[in-house]
N, C-alpha and C positions, 0 to 999 in steps of 0.2 A: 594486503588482505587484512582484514579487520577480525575478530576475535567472532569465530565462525560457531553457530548452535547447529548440531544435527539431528534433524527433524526426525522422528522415528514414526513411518507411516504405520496408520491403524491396521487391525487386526481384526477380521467379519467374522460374526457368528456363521451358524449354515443360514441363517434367514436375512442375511446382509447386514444387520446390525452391529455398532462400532461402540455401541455403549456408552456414547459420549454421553456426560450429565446435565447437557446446555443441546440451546438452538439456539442458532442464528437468525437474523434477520437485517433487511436494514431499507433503508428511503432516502435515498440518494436523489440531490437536484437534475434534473435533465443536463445542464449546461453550467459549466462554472467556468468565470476566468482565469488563469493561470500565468504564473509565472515561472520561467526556466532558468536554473541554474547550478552550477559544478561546486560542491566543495571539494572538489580535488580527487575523492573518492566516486564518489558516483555523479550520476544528472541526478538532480533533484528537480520536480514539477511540482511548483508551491501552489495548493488551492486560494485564490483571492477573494474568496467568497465563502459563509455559509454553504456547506456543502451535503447539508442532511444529516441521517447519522445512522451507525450502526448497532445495533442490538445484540445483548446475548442474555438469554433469558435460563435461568437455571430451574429442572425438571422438577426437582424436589420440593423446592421453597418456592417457587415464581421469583424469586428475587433476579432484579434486572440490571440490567450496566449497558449505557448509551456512551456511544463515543462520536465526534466527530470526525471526521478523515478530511486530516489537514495536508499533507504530500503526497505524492509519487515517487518513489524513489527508484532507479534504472540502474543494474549493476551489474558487469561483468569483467569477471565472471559471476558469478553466484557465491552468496557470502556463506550464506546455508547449504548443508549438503541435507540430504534424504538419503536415508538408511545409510550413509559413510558414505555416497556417492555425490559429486560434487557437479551440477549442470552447467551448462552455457553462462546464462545467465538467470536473472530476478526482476522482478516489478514486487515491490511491498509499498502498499496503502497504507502509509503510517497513521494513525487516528490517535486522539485525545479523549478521555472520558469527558463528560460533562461536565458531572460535579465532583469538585474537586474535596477530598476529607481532608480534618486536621489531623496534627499528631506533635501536641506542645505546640508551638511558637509557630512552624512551619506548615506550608498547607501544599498538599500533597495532590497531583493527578496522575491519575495510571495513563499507560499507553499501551496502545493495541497495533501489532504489526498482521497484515495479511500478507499473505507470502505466495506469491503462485511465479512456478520454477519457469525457466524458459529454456529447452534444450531445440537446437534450430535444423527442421523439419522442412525443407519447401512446399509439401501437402499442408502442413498447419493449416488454421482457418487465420485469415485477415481479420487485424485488428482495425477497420477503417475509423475508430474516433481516435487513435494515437495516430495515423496516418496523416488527419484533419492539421496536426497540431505542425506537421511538415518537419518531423526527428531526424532527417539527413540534416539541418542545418543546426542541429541542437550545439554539435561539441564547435563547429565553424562559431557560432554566435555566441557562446558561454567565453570561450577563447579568449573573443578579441573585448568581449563585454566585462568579462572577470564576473567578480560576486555577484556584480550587479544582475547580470545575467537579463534578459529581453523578453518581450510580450510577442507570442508567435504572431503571426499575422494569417487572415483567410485570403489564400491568394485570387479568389474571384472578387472580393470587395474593400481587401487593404484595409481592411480592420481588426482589432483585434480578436485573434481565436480565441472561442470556445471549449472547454473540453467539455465532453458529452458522459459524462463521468456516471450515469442511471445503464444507458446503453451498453457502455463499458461493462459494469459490475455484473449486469441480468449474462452477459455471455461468457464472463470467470465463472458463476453458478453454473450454468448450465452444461460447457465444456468443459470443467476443469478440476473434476474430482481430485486432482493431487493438487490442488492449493491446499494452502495450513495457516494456519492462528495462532500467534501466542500474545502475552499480554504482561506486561511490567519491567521491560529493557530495551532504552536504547539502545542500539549496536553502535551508534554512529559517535566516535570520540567525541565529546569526553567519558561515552557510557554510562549515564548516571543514572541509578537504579529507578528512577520513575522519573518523569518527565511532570517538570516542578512551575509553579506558575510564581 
């Protein structure tokens, strides 16, 4: 287990308001290719492409912040618990700001994790763009591939898979009011307080 954050879910007004200072947004490519691979702790699904970007736009000031979303990350259990309670497992959309600020000599980029829980339900709704990707062979192929890790393949045309990474995001929104955000910590060893170019 890695050095676990506990998500404190939000708290509605009577009118369903959460008081948050920011919105979301984001334009995510339909299709990106991907690469799969284990560092020991989790699968990791590497975006190989420009993959859009995400938005968080603050209420106050209009002041904005674009990130990329550069992985996938797959873990279980869950590294995150909500409210002290510890799920199944996780899928976090790791993401990069854009622009990166200085500060002296070194130049700094923030990083943005989404986090949406996975506790396993046989009712759930199907994910059929990580399905596409064929994840029974994920940990068989990380294995015997190591870091290197392998290009999934579409088994009707033996080429390399897509991931549908637009389709994906629109049904986390839509389903998945316990997803969550935060933004400026790797979790993943070495942890280093921003994710540095």
């Amino acid at each position: 287990m890695q050095a676990p954050i506990n998500i404190i879910a939000p708290v509605e007004d009577k009118l369903g308001n959460t008081g948050l200072p920011f919105s979301i947004d984001y334009n995510f490519a339909h299709s990106v290719p991907v690469l799969v691979q284990s560092n020991g702790v989790e699968i990791v699904v590497k975006l190989l492409e420009n993959a859009g970007a995400f938005k968080i736009v603050y209420r106050v000031d209009g002041r904005m912040l674009s990130f990329h979303p550069r992985q996938i990350s797959f873990r279980f259990p869950a590294e995150h618990t909500i409210n002290s309670y510890r799920l199944d497992g996780e899928i976090i959309i790791v993401c990069e700001e854009v622009t990166p600020y200085d500060i002296g000599a070194l130049s700094i980029t923030n990083g943005l994790e989404f986090v949406i829980p996975i506790q396993f339900n046989p009712s759930a709704p199907e994910y059929e763009e990580l399905n596409e990707l064929n994840p029974d062979m994920w940990r068989i192929e990380v294995t015997k591939n190591g870091f290197h890790g392998y290009r999934p393949k579409d088994p009707l045309t033996s080429k390399n898979a897509k991931f549908k990474l637009r389709s994906f995001m629109h049904k986390v929104m839509l389903l998945r009011s316990d997803s969550s955000m935060y933004m400026g910590t790797a979790t993943t060893p070495p942890c280093a307080g921003n994710y540095k170019q």
